[in-house]
C-alpha angles and dihedrals in degrees: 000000000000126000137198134206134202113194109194118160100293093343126101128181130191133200124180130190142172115225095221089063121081092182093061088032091062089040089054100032079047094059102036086056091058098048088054087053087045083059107254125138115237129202133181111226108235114239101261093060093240105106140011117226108211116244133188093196130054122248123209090204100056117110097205122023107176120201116205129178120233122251138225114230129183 
């Protein structure tokens, strides 16, 4: 079962999906492309849990895939 996250000020939001299932793989592949386009950054959480590995197109074999927005510095 994967999950994705889009972390966005107080709002979470939360997608699951199970890999054997195309219906549920296009729905999420489907949303994750439009929050790229929307700007945010997105990372697949390794295995282990220690580190996320950026990624610019969705895999229906990750476990953790995390959405961010960018923010503005200055």
């Amino acid at each position: 079962m994967g999950k994705m996250y889009l972390l966005y000020e107080d709002d979470n939001r939360k997608l699951f999906w199970d890999e054997s299932s195309p219906e549920e793989i296009a729905v999420a592949q489907s949303r994750f492309k439009q929050y790229l386009k929307e700007g945010y950054l997105a990372c697949r959480i390794e295995r282990d849990g220690n580190r996320g590995v950026q990624i610019v197109e969705f895999d229906p074999k990750a476990q953790e895939i995390i959405l961010v927005s960018m923010v503005e510095g200055g």
